[in-house]
VONU-658493 format. One record per residue (C-alpha): x, y, z; residue in three letters; residue number from 1. Coordinates in pm, 1 decimal. Example, Ala and Ser with C-alpha at 12.3 -4.5 7.8 and 13.67 -1.06 7.14 Angstrom:
<sites>
site X->1230.0 Y->-450.0 Z->780.0 rest->ala nr->1;
site X->1367.0 Y->-106.0 Z->714.0 rest->ser nr->2;
</sites>
This chain:
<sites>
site X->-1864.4 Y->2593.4 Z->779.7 rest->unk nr->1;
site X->-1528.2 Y->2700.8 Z->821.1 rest->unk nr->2;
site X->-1456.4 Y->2817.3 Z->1139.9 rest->unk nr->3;
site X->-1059.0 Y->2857.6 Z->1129.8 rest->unk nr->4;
site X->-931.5 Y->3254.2 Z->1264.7 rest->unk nr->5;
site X->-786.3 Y->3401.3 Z->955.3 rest->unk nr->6;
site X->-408.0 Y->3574.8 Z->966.2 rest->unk nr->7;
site X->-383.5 Y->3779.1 Z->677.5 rest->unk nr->8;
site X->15.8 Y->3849.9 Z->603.1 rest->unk nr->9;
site X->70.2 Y->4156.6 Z->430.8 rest->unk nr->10;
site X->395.2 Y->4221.6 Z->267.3 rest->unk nr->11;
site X->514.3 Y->4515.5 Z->187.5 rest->unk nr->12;
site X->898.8 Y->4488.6 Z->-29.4 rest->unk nr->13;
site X->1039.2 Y->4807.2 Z->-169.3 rest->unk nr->14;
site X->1169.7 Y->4733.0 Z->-562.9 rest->unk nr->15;
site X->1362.0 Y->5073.2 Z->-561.7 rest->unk nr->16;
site X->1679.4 Y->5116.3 Z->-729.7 rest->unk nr->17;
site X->1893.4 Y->5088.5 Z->-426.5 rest->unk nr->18;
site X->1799.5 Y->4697.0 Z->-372.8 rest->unk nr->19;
site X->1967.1 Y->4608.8 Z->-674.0 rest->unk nr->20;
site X->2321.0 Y->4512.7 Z->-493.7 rest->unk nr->21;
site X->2116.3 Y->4299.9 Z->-233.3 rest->unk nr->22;
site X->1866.6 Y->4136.7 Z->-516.7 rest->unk nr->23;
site X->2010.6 Y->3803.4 Z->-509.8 rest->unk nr->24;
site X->1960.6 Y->3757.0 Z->-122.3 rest->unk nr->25;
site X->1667.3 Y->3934.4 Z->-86.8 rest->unk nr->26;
site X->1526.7 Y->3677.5 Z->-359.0 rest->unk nr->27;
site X->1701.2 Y->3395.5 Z->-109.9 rest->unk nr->28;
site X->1542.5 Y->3504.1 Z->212.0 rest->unk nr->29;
site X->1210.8 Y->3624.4 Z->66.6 rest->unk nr->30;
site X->1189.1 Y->3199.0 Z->-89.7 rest->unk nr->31;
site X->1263.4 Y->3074.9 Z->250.0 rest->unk nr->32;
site X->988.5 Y->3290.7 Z->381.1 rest->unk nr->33;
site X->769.5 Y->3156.2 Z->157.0 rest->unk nr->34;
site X->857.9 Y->2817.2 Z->269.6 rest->unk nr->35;
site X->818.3 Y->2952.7 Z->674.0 rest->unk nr->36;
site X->475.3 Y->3070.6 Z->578.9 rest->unk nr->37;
site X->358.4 Y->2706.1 Z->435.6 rest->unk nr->38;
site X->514.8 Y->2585.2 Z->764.7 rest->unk nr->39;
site X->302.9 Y->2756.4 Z->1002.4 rest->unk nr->40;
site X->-10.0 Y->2690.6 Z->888.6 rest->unk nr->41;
site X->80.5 Y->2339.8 Z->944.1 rest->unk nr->42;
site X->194.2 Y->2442.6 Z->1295.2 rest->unk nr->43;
site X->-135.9 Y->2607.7 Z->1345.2 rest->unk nr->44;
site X->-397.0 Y->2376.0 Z->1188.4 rest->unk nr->45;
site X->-685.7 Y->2622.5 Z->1352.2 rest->unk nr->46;
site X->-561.8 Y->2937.1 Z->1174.1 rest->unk nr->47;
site X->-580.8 Y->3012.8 Z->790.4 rest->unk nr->48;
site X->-312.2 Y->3207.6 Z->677.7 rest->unk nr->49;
site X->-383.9 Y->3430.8 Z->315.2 rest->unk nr->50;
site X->-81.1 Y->3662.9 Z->139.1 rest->unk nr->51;
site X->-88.7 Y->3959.5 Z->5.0 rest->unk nr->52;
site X->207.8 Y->4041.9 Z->-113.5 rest->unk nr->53;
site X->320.3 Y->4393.3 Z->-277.2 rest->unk nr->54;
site X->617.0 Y->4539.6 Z->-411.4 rest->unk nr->55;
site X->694.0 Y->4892.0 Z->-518.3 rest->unk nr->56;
site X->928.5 Y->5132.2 Z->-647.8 rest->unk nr->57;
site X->835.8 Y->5493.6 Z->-877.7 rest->unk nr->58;
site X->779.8 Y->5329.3 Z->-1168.2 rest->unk nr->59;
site X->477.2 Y->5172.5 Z->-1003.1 rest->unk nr->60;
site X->319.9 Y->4924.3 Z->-781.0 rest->unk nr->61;
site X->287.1 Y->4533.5 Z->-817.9 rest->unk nr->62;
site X->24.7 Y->4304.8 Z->-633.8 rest->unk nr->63;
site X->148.8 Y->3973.9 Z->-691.2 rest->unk nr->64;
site X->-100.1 Y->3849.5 Z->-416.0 rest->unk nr->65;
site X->-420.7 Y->3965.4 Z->-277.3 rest->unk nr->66;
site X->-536.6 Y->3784.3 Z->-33.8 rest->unk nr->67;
site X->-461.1 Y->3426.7 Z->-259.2 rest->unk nr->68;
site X->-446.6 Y->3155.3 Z->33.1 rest->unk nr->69;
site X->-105.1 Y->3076.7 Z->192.3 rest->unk nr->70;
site X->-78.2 Y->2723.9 Z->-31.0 rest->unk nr->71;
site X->-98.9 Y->2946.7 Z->-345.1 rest->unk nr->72;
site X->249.0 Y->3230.9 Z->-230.2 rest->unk nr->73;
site X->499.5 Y->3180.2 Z->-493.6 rest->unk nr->74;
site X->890.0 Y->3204.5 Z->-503.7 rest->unk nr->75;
site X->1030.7 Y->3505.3 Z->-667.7 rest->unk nr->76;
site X->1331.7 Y->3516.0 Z->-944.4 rest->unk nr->77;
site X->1553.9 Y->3797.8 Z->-1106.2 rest->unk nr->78;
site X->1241.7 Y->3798.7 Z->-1362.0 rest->unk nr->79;
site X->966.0 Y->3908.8 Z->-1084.2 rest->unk nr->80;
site X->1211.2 Y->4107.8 Z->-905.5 rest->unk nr->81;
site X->1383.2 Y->4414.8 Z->-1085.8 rest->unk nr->82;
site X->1501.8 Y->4674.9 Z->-865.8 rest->unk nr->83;
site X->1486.1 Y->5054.4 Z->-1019.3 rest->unk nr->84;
site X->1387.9 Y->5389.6 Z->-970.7 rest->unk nr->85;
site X->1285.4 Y->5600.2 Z->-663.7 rest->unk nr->86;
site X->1074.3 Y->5468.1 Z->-300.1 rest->unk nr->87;
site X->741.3 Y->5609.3 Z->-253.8 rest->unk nr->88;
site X->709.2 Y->5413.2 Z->57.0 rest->unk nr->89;
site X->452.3 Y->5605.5 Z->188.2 rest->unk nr->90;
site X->213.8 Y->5546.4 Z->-122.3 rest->unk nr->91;
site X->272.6 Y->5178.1 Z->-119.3 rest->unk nr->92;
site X->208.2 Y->5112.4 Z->244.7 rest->unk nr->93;
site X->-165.4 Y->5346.4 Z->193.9 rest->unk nr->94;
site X->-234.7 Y->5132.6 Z->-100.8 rest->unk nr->95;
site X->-184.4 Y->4781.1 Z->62.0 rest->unk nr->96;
site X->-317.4 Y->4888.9 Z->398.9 rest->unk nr->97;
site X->-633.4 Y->5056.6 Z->265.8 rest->unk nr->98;
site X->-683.9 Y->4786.5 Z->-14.1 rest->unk nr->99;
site X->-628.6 Y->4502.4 Z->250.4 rest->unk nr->100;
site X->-857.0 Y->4702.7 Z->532.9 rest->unk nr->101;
site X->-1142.7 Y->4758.3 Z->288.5 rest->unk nr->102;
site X->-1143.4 Y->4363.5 Z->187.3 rest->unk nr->103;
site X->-1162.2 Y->4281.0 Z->608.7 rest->unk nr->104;
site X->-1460.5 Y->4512.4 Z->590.4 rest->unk nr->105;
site X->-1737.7 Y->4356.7 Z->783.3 rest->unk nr->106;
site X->-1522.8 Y->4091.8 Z->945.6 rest->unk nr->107;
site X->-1377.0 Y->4016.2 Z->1304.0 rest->unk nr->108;
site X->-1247.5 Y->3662.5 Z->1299.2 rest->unk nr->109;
site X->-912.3 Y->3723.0 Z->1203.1 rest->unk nr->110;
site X->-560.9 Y->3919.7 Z->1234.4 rest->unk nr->111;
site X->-364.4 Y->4143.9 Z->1041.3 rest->unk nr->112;
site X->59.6 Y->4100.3 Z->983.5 rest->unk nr->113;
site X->212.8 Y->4388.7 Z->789.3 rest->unk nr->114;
site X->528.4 Y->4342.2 Z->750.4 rest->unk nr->115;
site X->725.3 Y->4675.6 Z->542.3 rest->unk nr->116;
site X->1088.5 Y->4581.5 Z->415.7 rest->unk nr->117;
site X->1284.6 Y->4874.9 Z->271.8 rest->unk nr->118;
site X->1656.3 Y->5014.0 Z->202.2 rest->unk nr->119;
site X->1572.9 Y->5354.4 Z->210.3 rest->unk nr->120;
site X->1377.8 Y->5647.8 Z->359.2 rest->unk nr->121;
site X->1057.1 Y->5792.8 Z->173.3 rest->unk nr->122;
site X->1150.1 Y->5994.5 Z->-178.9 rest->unk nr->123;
site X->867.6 Y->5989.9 Z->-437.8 rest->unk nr->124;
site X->499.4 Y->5941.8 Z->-278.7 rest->unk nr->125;
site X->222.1 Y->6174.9 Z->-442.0 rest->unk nr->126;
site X->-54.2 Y->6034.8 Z->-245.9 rest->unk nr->127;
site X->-17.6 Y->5971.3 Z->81.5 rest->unk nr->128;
site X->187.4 Y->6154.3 Z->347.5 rest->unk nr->129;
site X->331.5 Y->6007.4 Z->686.2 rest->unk nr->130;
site X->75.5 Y->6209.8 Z->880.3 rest->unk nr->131;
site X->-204.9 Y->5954.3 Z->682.4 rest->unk nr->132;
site X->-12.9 Y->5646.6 Z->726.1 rest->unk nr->133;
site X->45.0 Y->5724.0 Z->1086.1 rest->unk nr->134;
site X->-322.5 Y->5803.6 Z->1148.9 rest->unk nr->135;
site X->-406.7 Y->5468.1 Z->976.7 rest->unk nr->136;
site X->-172.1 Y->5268.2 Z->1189.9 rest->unk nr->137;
site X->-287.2 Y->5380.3 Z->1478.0 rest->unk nr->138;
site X->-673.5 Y->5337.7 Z->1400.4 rest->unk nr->139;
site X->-603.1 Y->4962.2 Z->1282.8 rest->unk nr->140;
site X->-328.6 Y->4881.5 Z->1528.3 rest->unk nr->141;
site X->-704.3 Y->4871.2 Z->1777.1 rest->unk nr->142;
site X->-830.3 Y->4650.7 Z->1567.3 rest->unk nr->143;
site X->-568.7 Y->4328.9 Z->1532.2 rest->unk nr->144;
site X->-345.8 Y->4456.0 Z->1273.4 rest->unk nr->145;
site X->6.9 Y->4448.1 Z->1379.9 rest->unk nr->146;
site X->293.0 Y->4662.6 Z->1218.2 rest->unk nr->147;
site X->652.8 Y->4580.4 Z->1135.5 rest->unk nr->148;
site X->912.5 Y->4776.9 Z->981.2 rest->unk nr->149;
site X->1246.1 Y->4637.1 Z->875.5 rest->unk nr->150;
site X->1494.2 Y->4798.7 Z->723.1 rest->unk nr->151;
site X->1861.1 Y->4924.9 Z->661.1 rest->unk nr->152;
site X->2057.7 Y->5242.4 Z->525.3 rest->unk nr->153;
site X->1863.3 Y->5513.7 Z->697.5 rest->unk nr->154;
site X->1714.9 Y->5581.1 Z->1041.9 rest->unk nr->155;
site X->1437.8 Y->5252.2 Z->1090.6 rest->unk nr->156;
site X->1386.4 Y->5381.7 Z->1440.7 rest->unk nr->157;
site X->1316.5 Y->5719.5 Z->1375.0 rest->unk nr->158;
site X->1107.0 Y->5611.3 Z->1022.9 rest->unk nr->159;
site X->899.5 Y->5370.1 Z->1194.0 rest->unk nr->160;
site X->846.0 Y->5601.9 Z->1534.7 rest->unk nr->161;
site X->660.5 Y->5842.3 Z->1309.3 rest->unk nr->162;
site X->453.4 Y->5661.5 Z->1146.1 rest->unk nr->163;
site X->348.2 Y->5523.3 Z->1479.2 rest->unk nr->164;
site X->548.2 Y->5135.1 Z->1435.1 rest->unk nr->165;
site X->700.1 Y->5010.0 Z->1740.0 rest->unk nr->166;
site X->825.5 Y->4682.3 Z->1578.5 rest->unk nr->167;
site X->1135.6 Y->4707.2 Z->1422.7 rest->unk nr->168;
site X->1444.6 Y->4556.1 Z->1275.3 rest->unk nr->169;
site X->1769.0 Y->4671.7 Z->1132.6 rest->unk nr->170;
site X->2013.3 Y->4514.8 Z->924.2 rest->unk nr->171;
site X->2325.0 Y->4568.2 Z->762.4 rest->unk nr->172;
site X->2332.1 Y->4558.2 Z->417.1 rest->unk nr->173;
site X->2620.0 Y->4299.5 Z->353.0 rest->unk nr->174;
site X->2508.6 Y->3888.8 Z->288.9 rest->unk nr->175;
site X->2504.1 Y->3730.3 Z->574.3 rest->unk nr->176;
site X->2355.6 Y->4002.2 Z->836.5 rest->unk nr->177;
site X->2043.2 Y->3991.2 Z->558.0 rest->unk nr->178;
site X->2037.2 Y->3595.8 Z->646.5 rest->unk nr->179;
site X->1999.3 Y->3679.4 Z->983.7 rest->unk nr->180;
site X->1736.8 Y->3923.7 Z->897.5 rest->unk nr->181;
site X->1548.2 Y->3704.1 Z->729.3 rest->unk nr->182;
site X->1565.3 Y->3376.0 Z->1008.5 rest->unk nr->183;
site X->1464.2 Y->3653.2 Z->1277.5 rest->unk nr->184;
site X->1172.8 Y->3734.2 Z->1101.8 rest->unk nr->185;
site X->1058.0 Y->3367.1 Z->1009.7 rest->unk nr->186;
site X->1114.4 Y->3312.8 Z->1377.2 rest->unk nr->187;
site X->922.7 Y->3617.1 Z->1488.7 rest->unk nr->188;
site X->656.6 Y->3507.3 Z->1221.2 rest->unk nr->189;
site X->653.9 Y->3167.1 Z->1393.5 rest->unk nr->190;
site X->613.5 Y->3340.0 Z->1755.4 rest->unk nr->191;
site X->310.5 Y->3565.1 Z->1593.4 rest->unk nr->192;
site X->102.4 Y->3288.7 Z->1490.3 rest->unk nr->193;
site X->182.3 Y->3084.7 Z->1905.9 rest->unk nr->194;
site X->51.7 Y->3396.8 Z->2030.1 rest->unk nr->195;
site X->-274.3 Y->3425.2 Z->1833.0 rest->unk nr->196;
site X->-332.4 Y->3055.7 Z->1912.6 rest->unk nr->197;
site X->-275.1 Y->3150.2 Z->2325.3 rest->unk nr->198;
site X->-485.2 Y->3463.2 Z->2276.1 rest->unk nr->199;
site X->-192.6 Y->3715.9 Z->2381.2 rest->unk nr->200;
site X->-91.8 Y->4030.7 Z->2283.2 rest->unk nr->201;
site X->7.0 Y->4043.4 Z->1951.9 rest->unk nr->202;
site X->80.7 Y->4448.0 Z->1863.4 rest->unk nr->203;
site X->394.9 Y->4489.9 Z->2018.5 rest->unk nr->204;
site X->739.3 Y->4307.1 Z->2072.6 rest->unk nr->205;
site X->730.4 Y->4149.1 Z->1744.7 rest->unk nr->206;
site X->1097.4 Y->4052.8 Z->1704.8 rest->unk nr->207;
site X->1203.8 Y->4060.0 Z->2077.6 rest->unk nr->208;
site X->944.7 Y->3737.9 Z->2184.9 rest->unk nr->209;
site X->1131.7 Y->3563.4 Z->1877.7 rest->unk nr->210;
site X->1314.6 Y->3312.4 Z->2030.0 rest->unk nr->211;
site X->1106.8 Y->3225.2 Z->2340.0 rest->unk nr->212;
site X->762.2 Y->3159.8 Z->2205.7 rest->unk nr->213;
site X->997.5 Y->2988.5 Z->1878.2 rest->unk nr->214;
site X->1121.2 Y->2766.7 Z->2169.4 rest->unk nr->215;
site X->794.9 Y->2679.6 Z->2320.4 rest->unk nr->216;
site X->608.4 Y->2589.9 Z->2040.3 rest->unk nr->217;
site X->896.5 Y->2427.5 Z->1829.2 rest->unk nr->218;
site X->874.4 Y->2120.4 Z->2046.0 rest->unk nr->219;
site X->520.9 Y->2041.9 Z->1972.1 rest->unk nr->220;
site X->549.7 Y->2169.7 Z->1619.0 rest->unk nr->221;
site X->799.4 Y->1953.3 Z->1434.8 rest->unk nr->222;
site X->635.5 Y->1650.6 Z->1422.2 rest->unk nr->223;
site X->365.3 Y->1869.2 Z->1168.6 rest->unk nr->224;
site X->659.4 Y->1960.8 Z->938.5 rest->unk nr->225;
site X->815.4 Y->1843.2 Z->653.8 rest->unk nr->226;
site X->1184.6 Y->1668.8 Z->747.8 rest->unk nr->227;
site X->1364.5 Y->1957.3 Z->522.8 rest->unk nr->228;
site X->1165.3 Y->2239.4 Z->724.8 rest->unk nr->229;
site X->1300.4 Y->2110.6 Z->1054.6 rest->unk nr->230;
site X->1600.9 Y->2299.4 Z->1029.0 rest->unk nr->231;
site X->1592.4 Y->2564.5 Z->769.6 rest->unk nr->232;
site X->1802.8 Y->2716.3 Z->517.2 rest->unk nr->233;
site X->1926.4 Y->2999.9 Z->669.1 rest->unk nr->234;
site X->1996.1 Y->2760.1 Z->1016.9 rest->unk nr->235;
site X->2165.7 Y->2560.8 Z->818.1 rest->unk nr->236;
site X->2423.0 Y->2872.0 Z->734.5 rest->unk nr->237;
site X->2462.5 Y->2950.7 Z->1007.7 rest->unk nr->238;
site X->2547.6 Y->2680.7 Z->1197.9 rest->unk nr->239;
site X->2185.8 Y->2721.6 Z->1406.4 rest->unk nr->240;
site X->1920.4 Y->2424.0 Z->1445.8 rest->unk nr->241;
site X->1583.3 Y->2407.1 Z->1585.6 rest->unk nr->242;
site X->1534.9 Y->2219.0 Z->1878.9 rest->unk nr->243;
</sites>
């Protein structure tokens, strides 16, 4: 019987027209991701990580993973990932969250990372309205799901406040401030999974416990990864290295 707590990563990537001049590092930093996730469920042999990984513009919505186990996350290209139209942000995020919550139905072993990367504010839901995503939050955020919201070219503060997300990022939208983006979060990601395996709080402080539960569990981590995962891509850039 397998007994391993199950982290369910849910990600969330806006497809809208707008991403189009940051496709090529988006597709980057979203591959290196994918790498992070294999990483740390090496790192954390007693957890069993699954994807599901959506992404979204007004032409429609694609799940390119539902709930397919960590090993099985695949790189995107310029061939999965076309940027066009409008953001109906709000529809995507009550699609994935309700799809995702009705699958956990039943369940209680396990813990919930949704992680919502956009370039822009709300402009083309039909279905959902930030009054039901914010009421959804809140209901699962007792319940082991934990919210992030990172973002750039409108107000990720005030965006995420309202629908009730206290864990947020904001970037610029030029190369390298994306790579930076992109190490924080495999970082925070990293952190995430330490603090399930300590049984600490896991709903808030997302990016600002980064570096120091990074730190702490780097040391006894490494040995678990691959030699090219000991210092990543986006280290490598920029000049940082794991201890």
């Amino acid at each position: 019987m397998n007994n391993k707590h199950q982290v369910h990563n849910l990600i969330i990537l806006d497809e809208s027209g707008s991403m189009e001049s940051i496709k090529t590092t988006i597709i980057q930093g979203f591959n290196e991701l994918v790498q992070t996730i294999h990483g740390i469920e090496k790192q954390f042999p007693e957890q069993e990580h699954f994807i599901s990984f959506v992404s979204f513009n007004s032409l429609g919505l694609k799940v390119l993973h539902f709930m397919d186990p960590a090993s099985k996350l695949k790189q995107i290209d310029d061939k999965s990932y076309k940027p066009a139209a409008l953001t109906p942000l709000l529809d995507a995020m009550g699609f994935s969250i309700h799809k995702l919550k009705q699958a956990l139905k039943g369940q209680s072993n396990y813990n919930v990372l949704v992680t919502v990367l956009t370039d822009g504010a709300e402009n083309a839901s039909k279905e959902y309205s930030g009054s039901d995503i914010k009421k959804l939050v809140e209901e699962l955020k007792q319940n082991s799901w934990t919210f992030t919201y990172i973002g750039t070219d409108h107000d990720v503060e005030e965006i995420a406040s309202s629908l009730s997300i206290n864990n947020t990022m904001t970037f610029e939208k030029n190369e390298s401030d994306i790579k930076r983006m992109f190490l924080k979060e495999q970082d925070a990601r990293a952190s995430f999974s330490s603090k399930i395996r300590f049984k600490e709080d896991t709903t808030s402080n997302y990016f600002d416990i980064a570096e120091a539960d990074s730190a702490k569990t780097q040391e006894k981590s490494d040995d678990t990864l691959p030699p090219n995962r000991k210092t990543s891509f986006w280290q490598n850039l920029l000049g940082r290295k794991r201890k």
